[in-house]
Kinemage of the C-alpha trace (Angstrom):
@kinemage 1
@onewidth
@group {chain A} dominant
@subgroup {mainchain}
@vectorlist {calphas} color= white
{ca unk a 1} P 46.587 60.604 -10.011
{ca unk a 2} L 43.625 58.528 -9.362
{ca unk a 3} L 40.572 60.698 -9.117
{ca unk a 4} L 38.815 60.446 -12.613
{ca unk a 5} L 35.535 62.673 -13.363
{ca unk a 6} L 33.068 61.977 -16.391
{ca unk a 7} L 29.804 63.897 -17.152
{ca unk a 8} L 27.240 63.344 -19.348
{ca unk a 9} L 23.993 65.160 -19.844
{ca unk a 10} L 20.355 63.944 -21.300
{ca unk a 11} L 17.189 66.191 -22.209
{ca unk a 12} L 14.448 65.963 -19.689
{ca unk a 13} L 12.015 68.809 -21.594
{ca unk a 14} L 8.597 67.495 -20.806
{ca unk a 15} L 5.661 67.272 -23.142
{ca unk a 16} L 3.135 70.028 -23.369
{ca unk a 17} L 0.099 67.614 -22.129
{ca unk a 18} L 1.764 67.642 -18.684
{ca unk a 19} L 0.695 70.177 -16.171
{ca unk a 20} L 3.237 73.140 -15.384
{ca unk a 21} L 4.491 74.930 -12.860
{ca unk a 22} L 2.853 75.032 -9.414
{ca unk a 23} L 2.147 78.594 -8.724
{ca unk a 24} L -1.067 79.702 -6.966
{ca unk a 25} L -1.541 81.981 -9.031
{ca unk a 26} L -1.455 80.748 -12.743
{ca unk a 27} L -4.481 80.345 -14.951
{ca unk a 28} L -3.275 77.936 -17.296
{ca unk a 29} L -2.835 73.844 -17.215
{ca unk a 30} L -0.645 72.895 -19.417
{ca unk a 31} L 2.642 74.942 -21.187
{ca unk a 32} L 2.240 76.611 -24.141
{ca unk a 33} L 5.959 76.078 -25.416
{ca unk a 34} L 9.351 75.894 -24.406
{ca unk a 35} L 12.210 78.770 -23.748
{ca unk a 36} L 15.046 76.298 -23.387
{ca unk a 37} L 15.023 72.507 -22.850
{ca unk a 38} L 15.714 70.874 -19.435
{ca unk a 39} L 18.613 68.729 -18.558
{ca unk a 40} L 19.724 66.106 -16.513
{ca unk a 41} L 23.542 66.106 -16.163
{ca unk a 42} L 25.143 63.681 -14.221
{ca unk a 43} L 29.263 63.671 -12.409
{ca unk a 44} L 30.435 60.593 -11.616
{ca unk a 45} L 33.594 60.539 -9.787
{ca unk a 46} L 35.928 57.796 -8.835
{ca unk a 47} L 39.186 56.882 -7.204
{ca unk a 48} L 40.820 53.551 -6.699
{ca unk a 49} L 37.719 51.913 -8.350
{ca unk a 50} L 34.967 53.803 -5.403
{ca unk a 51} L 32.336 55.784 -7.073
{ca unk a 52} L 30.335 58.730 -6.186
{ca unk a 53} L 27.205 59.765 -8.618
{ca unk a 54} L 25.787 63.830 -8.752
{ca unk a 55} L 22.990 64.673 -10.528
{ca unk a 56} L 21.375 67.759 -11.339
{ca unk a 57} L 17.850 67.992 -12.236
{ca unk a 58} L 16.182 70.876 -13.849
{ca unk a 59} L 12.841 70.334 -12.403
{ca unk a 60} L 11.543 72.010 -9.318
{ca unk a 61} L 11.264 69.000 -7.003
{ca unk a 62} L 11.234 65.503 -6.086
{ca unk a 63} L 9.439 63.930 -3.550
{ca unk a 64} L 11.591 61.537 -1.337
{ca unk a 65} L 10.362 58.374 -2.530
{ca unk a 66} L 10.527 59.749 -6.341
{ca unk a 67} L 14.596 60.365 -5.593
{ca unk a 68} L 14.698 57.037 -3.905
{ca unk a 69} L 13.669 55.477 -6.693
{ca unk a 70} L 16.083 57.223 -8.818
{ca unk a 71} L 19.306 56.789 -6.652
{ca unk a 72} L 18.040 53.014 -6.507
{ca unk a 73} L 18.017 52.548 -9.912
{ca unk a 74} L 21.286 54.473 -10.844
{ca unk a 75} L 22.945 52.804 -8.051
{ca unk a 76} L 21.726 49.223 -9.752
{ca unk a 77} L 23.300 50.494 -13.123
{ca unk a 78} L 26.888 51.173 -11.452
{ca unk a 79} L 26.885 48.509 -8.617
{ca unk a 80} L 27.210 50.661 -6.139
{ca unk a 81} L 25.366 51.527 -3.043
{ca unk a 82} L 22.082 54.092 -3.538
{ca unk a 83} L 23.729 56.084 -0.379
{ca unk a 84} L 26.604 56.979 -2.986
{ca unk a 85} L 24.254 58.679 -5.128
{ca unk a 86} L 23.019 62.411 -4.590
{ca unk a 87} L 20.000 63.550 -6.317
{ca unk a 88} L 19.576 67.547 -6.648
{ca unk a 89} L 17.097 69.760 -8.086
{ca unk a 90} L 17.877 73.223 -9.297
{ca unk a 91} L 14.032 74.043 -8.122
{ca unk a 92} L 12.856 75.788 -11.323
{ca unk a 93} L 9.400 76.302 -10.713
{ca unk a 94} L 9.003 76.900 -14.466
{ca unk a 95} L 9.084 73.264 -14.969
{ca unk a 96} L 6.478 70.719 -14.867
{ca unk a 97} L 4.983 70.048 -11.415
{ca unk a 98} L 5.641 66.329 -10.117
{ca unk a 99} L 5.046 65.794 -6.810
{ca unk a 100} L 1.039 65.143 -6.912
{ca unk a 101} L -1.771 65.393 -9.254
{ca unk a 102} L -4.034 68.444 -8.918
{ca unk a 103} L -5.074 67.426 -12.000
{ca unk a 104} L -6.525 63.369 -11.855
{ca unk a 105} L -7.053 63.435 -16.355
{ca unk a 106} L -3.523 63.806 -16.811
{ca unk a 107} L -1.570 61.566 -13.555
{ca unk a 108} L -0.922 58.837 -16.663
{ca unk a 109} L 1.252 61.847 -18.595
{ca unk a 110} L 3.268 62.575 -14.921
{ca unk a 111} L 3.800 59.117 -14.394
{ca unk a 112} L 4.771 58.319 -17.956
{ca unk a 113} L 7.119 61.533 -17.643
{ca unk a 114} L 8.846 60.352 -14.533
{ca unk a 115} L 9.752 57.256 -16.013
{ca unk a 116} L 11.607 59.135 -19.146
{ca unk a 117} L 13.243 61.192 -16.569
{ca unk a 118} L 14.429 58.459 -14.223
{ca unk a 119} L 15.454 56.050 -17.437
{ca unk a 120} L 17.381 58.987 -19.423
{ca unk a 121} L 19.083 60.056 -15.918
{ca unk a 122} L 20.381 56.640 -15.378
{ca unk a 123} L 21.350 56.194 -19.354
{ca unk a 124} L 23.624 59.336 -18.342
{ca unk a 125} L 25.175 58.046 -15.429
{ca unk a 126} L 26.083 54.919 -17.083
{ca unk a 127} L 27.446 57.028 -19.921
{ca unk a 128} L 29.276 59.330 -17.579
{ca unk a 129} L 30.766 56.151 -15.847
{ca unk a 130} L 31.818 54.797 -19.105
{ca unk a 131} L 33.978 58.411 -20.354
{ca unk a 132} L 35.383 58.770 -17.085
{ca unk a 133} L 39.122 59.726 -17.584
{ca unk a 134} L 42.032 60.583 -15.128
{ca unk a 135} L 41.019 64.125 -13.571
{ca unk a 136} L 42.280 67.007 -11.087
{ca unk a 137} L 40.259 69.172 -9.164
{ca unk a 138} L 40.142 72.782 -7.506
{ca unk a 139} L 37.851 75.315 -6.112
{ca unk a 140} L 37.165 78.762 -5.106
{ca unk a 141} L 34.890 81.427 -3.530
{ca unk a 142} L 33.067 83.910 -6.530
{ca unk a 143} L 30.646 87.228 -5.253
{ca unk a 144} L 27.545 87.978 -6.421
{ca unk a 145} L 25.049 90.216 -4.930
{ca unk a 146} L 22.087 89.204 -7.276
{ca unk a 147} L 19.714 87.347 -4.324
{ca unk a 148} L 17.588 89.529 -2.418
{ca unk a 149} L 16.030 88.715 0.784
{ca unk a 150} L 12.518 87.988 0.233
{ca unk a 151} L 10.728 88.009 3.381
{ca unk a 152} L 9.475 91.548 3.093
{ca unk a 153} L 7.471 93.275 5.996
{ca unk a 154} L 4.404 95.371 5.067
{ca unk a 155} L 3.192 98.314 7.290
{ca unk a 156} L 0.893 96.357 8.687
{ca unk a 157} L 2.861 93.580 9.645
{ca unk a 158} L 2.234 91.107 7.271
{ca unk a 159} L 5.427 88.868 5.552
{ca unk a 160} L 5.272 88.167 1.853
{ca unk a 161} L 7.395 87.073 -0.418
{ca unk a 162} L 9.193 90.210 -2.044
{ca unk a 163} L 11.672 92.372 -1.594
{ca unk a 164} L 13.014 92.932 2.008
{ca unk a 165} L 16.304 94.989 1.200
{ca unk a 166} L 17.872 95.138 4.453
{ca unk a 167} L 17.063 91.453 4.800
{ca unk a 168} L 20.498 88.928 5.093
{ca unk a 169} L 21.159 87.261 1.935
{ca unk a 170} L 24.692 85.222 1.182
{ca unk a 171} L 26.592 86.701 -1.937
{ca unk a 172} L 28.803 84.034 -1.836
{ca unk a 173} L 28.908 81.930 -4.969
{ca unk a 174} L 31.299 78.312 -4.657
{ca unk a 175} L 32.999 76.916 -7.526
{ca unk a 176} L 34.502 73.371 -8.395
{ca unk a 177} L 36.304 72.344 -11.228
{ca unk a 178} L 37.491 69.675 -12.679
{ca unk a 179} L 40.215 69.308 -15.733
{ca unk a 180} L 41.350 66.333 -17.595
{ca unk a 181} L 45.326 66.083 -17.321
{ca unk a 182} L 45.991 68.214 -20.266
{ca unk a 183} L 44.345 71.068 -18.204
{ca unk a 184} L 41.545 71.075 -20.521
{ca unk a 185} L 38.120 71.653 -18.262
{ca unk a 186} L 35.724 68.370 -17.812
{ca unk a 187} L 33.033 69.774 -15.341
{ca unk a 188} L 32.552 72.335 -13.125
{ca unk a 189} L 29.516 72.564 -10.404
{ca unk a 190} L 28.416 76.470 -9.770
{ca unk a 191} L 26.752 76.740 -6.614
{ca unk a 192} L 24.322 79.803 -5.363
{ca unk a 193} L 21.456 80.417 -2.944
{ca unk a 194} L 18.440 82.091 -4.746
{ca unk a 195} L 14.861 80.989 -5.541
{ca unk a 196} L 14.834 80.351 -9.574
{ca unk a 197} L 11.199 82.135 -9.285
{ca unk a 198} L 12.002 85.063 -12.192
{ca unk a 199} L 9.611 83.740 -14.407
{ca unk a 200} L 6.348 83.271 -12.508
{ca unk a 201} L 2.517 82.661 -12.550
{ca unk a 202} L 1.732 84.618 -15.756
{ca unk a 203} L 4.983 82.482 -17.325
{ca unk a 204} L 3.169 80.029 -19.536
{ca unk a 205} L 7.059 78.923 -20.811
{ca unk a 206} L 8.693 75.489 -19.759
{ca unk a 207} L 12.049 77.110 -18.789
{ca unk a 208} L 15.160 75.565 -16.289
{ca unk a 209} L 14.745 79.655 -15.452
{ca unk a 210} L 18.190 81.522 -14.773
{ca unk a 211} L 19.943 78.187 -13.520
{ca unk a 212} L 19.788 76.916 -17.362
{ca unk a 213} L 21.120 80.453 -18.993
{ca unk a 214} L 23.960 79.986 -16.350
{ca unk a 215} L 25.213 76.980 -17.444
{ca unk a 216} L 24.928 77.702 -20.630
{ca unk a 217} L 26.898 80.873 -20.099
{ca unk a 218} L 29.497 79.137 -18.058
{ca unk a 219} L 29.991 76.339 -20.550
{ca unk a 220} L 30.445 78.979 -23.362
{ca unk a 221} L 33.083 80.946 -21.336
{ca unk a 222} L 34.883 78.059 -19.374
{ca unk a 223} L 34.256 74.888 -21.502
{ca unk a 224} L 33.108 71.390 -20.252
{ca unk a 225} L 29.973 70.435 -18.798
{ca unk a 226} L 28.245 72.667 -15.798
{ca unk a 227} L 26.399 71.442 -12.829
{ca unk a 228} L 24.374 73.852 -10.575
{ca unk a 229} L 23.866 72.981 -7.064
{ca unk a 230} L 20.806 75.692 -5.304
{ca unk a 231} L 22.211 76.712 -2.151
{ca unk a 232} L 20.468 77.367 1.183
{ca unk a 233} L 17.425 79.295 -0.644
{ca unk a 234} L 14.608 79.070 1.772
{ca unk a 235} L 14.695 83.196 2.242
{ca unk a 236} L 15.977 84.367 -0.796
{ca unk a 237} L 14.974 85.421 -4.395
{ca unk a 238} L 15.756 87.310 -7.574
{ca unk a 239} L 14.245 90.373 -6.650
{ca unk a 240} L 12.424 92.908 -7.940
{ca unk a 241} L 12.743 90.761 -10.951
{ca unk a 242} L 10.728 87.865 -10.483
{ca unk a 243} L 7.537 86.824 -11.058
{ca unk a 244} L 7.649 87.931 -14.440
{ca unk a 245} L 6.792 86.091 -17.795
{ca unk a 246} L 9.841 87.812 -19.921
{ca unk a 247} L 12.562 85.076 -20.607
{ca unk a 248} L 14.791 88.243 -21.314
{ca unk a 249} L 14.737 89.373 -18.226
{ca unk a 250} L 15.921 86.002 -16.686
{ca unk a 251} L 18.197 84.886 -18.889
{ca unk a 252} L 20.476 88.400 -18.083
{ca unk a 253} L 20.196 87.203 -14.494
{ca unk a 254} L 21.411 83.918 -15.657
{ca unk a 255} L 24.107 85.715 -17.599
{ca unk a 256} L 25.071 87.908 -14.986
{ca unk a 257} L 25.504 84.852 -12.647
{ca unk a 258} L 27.104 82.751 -15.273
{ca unk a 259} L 30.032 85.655 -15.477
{ca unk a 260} L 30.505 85.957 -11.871
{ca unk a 261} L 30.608 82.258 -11.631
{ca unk a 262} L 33.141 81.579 -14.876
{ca unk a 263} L 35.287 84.541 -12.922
{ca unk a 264} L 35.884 82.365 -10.379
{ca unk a 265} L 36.240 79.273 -12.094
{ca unk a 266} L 39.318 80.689 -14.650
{ca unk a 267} L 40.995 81.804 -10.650
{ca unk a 268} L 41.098 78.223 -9.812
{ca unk a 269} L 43.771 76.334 -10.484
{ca unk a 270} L 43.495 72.079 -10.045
{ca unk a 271} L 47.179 71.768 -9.673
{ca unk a 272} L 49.626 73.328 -6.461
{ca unk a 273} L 52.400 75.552 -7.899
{ca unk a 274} L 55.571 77.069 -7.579
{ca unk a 275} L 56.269 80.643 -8.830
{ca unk a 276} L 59.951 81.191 -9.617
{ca unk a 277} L 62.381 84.237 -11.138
{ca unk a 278} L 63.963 82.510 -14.025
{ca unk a 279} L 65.844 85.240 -15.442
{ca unk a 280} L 66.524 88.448 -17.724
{ca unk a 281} L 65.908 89.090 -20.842
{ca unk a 282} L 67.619 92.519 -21.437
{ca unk a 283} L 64.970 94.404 -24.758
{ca unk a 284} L 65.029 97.817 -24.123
{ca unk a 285} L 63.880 97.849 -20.814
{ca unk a 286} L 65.486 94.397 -18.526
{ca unk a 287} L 62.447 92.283 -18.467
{ca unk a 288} L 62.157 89.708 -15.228
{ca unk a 289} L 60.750 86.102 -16.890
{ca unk a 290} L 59.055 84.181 -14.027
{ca unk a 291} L 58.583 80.174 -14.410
{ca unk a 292} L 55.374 78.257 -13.645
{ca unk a 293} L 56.228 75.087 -12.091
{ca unk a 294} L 53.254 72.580 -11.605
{ca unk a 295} L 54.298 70.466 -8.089
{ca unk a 296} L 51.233 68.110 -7.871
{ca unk a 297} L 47.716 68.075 -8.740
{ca unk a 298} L 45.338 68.734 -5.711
{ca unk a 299} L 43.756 66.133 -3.273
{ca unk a 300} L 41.569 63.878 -5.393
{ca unk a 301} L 40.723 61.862 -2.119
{ca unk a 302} L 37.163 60.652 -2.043
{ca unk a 303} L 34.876 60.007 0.361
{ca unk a 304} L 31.273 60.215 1.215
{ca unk a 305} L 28.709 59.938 4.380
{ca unk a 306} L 24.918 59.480 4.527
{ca unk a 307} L 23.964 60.316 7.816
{ca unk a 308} L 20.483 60.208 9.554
{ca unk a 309} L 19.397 63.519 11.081
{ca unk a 310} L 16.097 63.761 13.389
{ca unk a 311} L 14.527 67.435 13.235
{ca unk a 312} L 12.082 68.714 15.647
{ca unk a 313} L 8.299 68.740 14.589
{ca unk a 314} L 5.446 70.965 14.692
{ca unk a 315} L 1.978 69.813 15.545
{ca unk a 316} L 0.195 69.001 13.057
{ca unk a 317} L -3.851 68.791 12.143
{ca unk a 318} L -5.987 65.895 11.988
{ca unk a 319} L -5.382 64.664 8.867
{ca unk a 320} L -8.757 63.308 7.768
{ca unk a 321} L -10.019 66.853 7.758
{ca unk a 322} L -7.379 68.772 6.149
{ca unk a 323} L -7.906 66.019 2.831
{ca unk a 324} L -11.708 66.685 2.810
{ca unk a 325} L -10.753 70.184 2.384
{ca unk a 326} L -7.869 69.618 -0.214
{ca unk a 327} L -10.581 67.431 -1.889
{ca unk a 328} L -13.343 70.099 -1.454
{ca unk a 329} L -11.390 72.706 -3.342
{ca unk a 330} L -10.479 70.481 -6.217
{ca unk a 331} L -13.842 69.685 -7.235
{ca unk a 332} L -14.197 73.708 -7.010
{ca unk a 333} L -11.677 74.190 -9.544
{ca unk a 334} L -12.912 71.296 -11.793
{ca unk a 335} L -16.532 72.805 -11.725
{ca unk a 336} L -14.971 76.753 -12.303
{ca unk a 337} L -12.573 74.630 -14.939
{ca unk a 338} L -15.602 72.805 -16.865
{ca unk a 339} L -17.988 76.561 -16.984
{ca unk a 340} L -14.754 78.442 -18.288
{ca unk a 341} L -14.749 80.696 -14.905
{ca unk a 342} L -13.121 83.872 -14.678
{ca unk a 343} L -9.267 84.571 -14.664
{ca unk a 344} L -9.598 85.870 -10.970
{ca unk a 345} L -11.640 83.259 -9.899
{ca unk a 346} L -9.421 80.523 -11.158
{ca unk a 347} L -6.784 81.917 -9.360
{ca unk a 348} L -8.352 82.035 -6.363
{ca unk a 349} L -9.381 78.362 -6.550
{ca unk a 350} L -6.199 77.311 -7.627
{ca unk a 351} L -4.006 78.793 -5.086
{ca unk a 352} L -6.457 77.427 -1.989
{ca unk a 353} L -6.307 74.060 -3.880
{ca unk a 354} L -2.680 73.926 -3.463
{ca unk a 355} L -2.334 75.536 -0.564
{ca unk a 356} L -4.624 72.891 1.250
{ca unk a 357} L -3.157 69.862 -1.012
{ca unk a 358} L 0.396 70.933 0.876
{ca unk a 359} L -1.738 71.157 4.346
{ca unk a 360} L -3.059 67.676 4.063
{ca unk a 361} L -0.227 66.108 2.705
{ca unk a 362} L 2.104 67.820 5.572
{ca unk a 363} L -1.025 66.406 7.987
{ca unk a 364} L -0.828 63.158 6.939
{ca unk a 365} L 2.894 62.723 7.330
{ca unk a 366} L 3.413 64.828 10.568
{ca unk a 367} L -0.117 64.320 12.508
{ca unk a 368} L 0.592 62.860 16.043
{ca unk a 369} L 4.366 62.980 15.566
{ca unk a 370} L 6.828 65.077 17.243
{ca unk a 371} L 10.128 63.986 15.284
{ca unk a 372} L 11.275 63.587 11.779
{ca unk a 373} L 14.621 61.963 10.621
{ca unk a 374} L 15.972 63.197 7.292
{ca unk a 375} L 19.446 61.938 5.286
{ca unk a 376} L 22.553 64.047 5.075
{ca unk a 377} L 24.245 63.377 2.628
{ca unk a 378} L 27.782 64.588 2.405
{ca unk a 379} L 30.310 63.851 -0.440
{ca unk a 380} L 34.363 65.246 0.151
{ca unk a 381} L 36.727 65.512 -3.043
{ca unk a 382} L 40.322 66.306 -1.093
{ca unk a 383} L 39.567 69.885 0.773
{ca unk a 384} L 36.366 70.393 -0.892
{ca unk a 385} L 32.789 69.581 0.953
{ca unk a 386} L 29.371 69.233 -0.438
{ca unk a 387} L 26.464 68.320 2.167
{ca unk a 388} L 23.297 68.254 0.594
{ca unk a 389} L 19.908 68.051 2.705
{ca unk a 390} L 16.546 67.347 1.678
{ca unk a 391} L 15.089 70.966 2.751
{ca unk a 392} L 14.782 74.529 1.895
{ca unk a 393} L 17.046 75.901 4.431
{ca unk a 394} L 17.083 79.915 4.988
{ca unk a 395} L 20.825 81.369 3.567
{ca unk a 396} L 22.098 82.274 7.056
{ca unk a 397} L 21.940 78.418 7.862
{ca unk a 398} L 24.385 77.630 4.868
{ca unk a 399} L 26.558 80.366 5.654
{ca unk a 400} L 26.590 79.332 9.032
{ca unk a 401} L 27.656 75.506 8.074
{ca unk a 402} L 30.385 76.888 5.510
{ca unk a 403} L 31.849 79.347 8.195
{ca unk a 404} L 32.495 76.441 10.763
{ca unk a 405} L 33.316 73.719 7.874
{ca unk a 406} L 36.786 72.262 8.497
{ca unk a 407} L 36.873 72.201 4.860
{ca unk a 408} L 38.872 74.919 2.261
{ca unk a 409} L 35.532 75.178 0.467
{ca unk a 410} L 31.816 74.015 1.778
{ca unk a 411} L 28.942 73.908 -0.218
{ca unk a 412} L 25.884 73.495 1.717
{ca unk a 413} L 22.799 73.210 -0.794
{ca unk a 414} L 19.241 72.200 0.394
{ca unk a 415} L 16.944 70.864 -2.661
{ca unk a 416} L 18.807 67.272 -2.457
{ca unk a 417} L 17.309 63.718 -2.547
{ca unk a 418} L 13.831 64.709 -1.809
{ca unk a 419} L 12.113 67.457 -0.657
{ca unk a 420} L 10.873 67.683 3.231
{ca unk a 421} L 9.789 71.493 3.363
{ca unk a 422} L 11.066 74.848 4.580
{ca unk a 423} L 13.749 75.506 7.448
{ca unk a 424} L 13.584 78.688 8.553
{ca unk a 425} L 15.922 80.347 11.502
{ca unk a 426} L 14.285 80.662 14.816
{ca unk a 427} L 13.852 84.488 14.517
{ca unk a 428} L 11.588 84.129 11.968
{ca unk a 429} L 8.667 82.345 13.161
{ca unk a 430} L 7.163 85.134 15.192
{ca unk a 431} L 6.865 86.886 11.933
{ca unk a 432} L 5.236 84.303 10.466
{ca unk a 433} L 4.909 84.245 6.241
{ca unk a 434} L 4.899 81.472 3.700
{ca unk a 435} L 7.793 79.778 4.730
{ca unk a 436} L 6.842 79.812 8.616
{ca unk a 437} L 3.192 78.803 8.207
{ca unk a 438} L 4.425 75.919 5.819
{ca unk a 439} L 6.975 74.368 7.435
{ca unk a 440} L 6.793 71.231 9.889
{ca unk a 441} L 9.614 71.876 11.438
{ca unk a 442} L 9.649 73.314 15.398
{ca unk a 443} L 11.544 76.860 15.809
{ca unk a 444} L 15.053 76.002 17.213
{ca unk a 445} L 15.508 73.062 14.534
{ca unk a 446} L 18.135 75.086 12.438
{ca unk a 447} L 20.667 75.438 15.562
{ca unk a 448} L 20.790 71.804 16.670
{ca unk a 449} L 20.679 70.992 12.248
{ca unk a 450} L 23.900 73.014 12.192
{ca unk a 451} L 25.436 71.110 15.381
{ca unk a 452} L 25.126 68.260 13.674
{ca unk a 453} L 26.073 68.856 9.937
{ca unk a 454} L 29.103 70.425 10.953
{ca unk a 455} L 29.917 67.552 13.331
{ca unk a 456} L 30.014 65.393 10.314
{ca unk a 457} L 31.808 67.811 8.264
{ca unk a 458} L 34.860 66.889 10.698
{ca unk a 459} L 34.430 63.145 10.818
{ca unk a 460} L 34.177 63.149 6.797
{ca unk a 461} L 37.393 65.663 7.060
{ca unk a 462} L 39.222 62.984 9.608
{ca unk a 463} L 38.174 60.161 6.629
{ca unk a 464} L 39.774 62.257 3.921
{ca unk a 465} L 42.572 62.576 5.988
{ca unk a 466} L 43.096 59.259 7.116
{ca unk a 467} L 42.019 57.624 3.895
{ca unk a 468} L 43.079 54.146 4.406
{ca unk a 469} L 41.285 53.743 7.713
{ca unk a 470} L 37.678 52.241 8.228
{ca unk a 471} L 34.763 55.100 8.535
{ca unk a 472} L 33.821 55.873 12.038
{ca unk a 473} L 30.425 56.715 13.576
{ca unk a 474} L 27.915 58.074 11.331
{ca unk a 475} L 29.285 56.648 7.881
{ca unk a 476} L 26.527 55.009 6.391
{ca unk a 477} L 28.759 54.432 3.419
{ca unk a 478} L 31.787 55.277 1.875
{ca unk a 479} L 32.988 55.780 -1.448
């Protein structure tokens, strides 16, 4: 048995002079106070001395260069290559907003912040590396019907982000586990597709939102340390629920999910089986004893593939112009900011400042070209896959990827080492909406995305197989 698994987990709850959220919407600056702290929790794997590093971030995003930096420097900590790293986000967007400075008076406190978080995350990896003990692993398929479609049509035509009930939305909710070899549980990584958006503008809370009250739930019911890994979210949300500044409200979503998701976690088993009849015991009635015989523990066999993908692009504006807006309508905020304008006001200048901060910045990275290459990153643990994509893919694309996986169990999670923008499915952008009108990408993108992720599902399913053999085309690296 040579896979070993250790975890280890570090507070990442930002101070309350750094600016929150990144809604439109919101009023305030800075938090007012905390519902529950944020985490970084880190699973290290190995086998036969390779080593493969997951962490899970509580924030809502990272931009690619942040999570560079951050696989660089844990994969300096370990020795081992940054493309054995994955960096995920479970895309709270109750937690403090790092990507850019709206705000230029307090860029020292987000740069001073991103430092704690990198240093902590890397103090737990090391610590993760260091418990690491001998470990077996399983997984399994959970149900939840808890993510609505949010792309809802209004009677005149317009899409916003609501509730679209007869909109697609993926129930399915993917499991691993890991135990040490007394059967006692390690880790486990929960893994769903729905926008953490329940607590919203009016929220005023730093809060990991209902991915936080699901570990926590899953850690009280099924022990050891829980990852969550956001799925293919791009078109999905909480509902009728969201938007809401009543932590009770999310954390019975969080609850809710946590149960579903410790269900399936107590059906898997980390170990292959045999059932047998033993014999009778005769007590009134005969009664049949069956035996429990454990055979071996599951494929521990490790391997992992960073891949370069090149996505279709939209064109783009000239970029010069789109800043002098972005820069127009900060300076409108700061002057409604320094006369203490109106609530409605503020909103309005706030949501066109961000709106036209993500226009310029999209301009300035996309203007004049017609192609972008992104990583996929890929990590395999015996029959179980998890590819991991620097996007915010719409659910049917996961649950397209998972169907045609060559793998027992897929997950397919966007939200991972960086953050690129939407991906919506082709249908969708003559409909247009927030996640259409934002995105970079060219209609068409998902169906050749798919092609390829699942044609490195099977070469990462021929290197699990063939584990002594040197990786083929497309391994960037290998654990």
């Amino acid at each position: 048995m040579s896979l070993q698994a250790g975890v280890a987990r570090a507070v990442i709850t930002p101070p309350l002079t750094l600016p929150h959220a990144g809604w439109g919407a919101q009023t305030h600056i800075v938090p007012r106070g905390v519902e529950a702290d944020l985490w970084s929790t880190v699973l290290v794997l190995t086998n036969d001395g390779s080593v493969c590093v997951i962490v899970d971030l509580d924030v809502c995003s990272l931009s690619p260069a942040q999570s560079d930096e951050l696989r660089r420097r844990i994969a300096a900590a370990l020795a081992i290559g940054r493309e054995e790293v994955r960096v995920s986000v479970t895309h709270t967007h109750a937690g403090p907003y790092l990507w850019t400075d709206y705000y230029e008076d307090k860029k020292h406190v987000r740069l001073s912040y991103l430092e704690h978080l990198m240093e902590t995350t890397v103090g737990a990896a090391l610590q993760a590396r260091r418990e690491a003990v001998p470990a077996t692993v399983g997984a399994g398929y959970g149900e939840s019907d808890l993510a609505v479609n949010r792309r809802q049509r209004l009677a005149d035509g317009r899409i916003v982000c609501g509730v679209q009930e007869d909109g697609y939305t993926d129930p399915t909710v993917a499991v691993v586990r890991f135990d040490d070899t007394e059967g006692n549980p390690l880790a486990s990584i929960v893994h769903y597709a729905m926008h953490p958006t329940i607590l919203g503008p009016p929220n005023q809370l730093v809060s990991p939102d209902y991915p936080g009250a699901l570990k926590r739930t899953v850690e009280a019911n099924v022990g050891g340390m829980c990852l969550f890994l956001q799925g293919a979210a791009g078109d999905v949300g909480p509902g009728a629920v969201g938007y809401t500044d009543d932590p009770l409200r999310m954390r019975r979503v969080g609850h809710m999910l946590g149960c579903a998701a410790a269900l399936a976690l107590h059906r898997v088993s980390t170990w292959r089986t045999v059932k047998r009849f033993d014999r009778i015991v005769e007590s009134g009635c005969s009664l049949g004893y069956w035996s429990e015989t454990k055979t071996a523990p599951n494929d521990g066999t490790l391997r992992s593939l960073s891949a370069t993908i090149r996505l279709d692009v939209k064109p783009a504006p000239e970029p010069a112009g789109a800043r002098q807006a972005a820069e127009a309508a900060k300076e409108r905020l700061r002057e409604l900011q320094a006369a203490g304008g109106e609530p409605e006001a503020l909103k309005e200048a706030t949501y066109r400042l961000k709106r036209l901060m993500m226009a310029a910045d999209y301009a300035e990275l996309y203007y004049g070209v017609d192609s972008k290459e992104i990583e996929a990153h890929l990590i395999a643990v015996g029959d179980i896959a998890l590819v991991g994509l620097p996007l915010e893919p719409f659910s049917r694309i996961g649950a397209a990827v998972r169907e045609r996986s060559p793998f027992g169990c897929t997950l397919f999670s966007g939200y991972t080492n960086g953050w690129e923008g939407y991906l919506p499915t082709t249908d969708a952008y003559p409909d247009g909406g927030y996640e259409v009108d934002t995105t970079p990408f060219a209609p068409g993108t998902e169906e050749r995305l798919i092609e390829q992720v699942v044609g490195l599902l099977g070469q990462l399913k021929r290197a699990v197989a063939a584990p002594d053999l040197p990786p083929q085309g497309g391994f960037e690296s290998t654990c």
